[in-house]
TORKE-304872 format. One line per 2 residues: number of its first residue (from 1); their letters; for each residue x, y, z of N, C-alpha, C. Coordinates in Angstrom, 3 decimals. Layout:
NUM> a> X/Y/Z/X/Y/Z/X/Y/Z | ...
# end
This chain:
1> xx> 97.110/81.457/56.166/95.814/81.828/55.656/96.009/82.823/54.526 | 95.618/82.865/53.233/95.016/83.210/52.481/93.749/83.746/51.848
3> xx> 93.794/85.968/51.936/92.724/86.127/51.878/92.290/85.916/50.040 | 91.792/86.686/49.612/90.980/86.655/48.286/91.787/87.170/47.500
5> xx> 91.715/87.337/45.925/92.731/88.388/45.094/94.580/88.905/45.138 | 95.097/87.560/46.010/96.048/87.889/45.886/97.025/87.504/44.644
7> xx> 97.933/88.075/44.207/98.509/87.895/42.650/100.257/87.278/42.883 | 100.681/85.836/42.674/102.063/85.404/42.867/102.677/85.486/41.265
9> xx> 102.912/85.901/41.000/104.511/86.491/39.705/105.710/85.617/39.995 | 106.034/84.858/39.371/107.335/84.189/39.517/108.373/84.523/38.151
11> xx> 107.840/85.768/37.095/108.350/85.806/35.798/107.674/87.387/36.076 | 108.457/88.188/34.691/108.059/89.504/34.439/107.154/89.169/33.498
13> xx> 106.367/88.601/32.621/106.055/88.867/31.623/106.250/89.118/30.053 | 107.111/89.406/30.267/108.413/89.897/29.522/109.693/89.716/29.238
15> xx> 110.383/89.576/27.914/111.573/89.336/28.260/112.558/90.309/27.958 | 113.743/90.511/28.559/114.604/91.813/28.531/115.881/90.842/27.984
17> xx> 116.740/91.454/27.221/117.771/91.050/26.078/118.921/92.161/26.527 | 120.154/91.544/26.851/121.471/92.787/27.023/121.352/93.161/25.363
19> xx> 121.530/94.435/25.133/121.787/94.599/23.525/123.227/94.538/23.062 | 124.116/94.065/23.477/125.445/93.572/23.391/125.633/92.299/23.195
21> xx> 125.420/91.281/23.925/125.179/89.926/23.339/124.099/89.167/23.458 | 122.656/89.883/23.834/122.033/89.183/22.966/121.156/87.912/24.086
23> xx> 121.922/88.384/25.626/121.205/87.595/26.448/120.353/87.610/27.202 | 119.194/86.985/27.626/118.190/87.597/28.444/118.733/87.720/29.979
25> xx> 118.182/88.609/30.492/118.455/89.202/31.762/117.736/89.240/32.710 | 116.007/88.924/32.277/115.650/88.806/33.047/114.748/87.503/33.325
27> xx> 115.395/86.605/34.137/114.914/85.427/34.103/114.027/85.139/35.416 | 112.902/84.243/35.171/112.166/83.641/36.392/112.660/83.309/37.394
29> xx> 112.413/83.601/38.758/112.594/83.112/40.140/111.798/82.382/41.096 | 111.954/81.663/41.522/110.992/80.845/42.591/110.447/81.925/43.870
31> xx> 109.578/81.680/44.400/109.147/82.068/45.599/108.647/81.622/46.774 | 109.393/81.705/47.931/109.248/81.073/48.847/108.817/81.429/50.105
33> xx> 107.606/80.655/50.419/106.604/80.930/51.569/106.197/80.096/52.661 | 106.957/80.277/53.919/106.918/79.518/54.926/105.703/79.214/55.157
35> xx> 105.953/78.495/56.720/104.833/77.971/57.403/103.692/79.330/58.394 | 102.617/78.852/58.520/101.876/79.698/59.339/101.989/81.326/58.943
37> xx> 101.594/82.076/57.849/101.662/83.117/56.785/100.319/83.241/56.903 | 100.125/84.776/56.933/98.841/85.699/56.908/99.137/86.124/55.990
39> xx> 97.969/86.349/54.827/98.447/86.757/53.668/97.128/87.730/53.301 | 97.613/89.102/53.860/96.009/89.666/52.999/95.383/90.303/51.759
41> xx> 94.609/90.442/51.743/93.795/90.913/50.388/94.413/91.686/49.601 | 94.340/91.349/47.957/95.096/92.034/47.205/96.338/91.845/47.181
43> xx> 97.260/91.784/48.126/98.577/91.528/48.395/99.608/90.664/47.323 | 100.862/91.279/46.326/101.305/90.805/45.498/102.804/90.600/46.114
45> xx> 102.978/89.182/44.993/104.165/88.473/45.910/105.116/88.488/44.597 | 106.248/89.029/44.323/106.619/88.554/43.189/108.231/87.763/43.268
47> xx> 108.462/88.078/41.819/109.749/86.646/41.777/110.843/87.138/42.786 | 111.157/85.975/43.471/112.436/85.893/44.185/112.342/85.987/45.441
49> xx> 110.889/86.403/46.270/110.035/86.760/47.609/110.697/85.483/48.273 | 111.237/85.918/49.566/110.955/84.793/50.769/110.688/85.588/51.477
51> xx> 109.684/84.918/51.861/108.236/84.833/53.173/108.912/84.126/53.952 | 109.362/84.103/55.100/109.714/83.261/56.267/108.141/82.705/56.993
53> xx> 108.546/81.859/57.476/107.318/81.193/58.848/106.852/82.262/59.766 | 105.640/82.228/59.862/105.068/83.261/60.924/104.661/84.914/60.571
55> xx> 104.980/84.785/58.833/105.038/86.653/59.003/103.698/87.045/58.593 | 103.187/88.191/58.272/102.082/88.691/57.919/102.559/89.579/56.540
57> xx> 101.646/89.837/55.393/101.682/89.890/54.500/100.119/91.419/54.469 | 100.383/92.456/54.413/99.434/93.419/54.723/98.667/93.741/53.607
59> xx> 97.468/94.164/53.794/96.754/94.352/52.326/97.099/95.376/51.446 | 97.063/94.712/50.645/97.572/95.516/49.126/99.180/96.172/49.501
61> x> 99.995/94.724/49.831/101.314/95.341/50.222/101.783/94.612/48.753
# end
């Protein structure tokens, strides 16, 4: 279950560059969210999250 306003990020927004050669560093990640997940209000999930089956997710965690 899924309450209202929650925010999933799989990217910064942004991209970050080593200033040595020139490579980005910070790249997108998947996120992964089991079965049977309480997910409450507000609550932000970002890149690279595993959520296992069964957990709870607290508001504005």
């Amino acid at each position: 279950m899924f309450s209202w306003s929650i925010w999933l990020n799989t990217c910064d927004h942004h991209l970050i560059f080593d200033s040595n050669n020139f490579q980005r560093t910070n790249f997108s990640k998947s996120i992964y969210i089991g079965d049977h997940i309480w997910c409450g209000q507000e609550s932000a999930i970002l890149k690279g999250a595993f959520i296992p089956s069964g957990s709870i997710i607290g508001a504005k965690a």
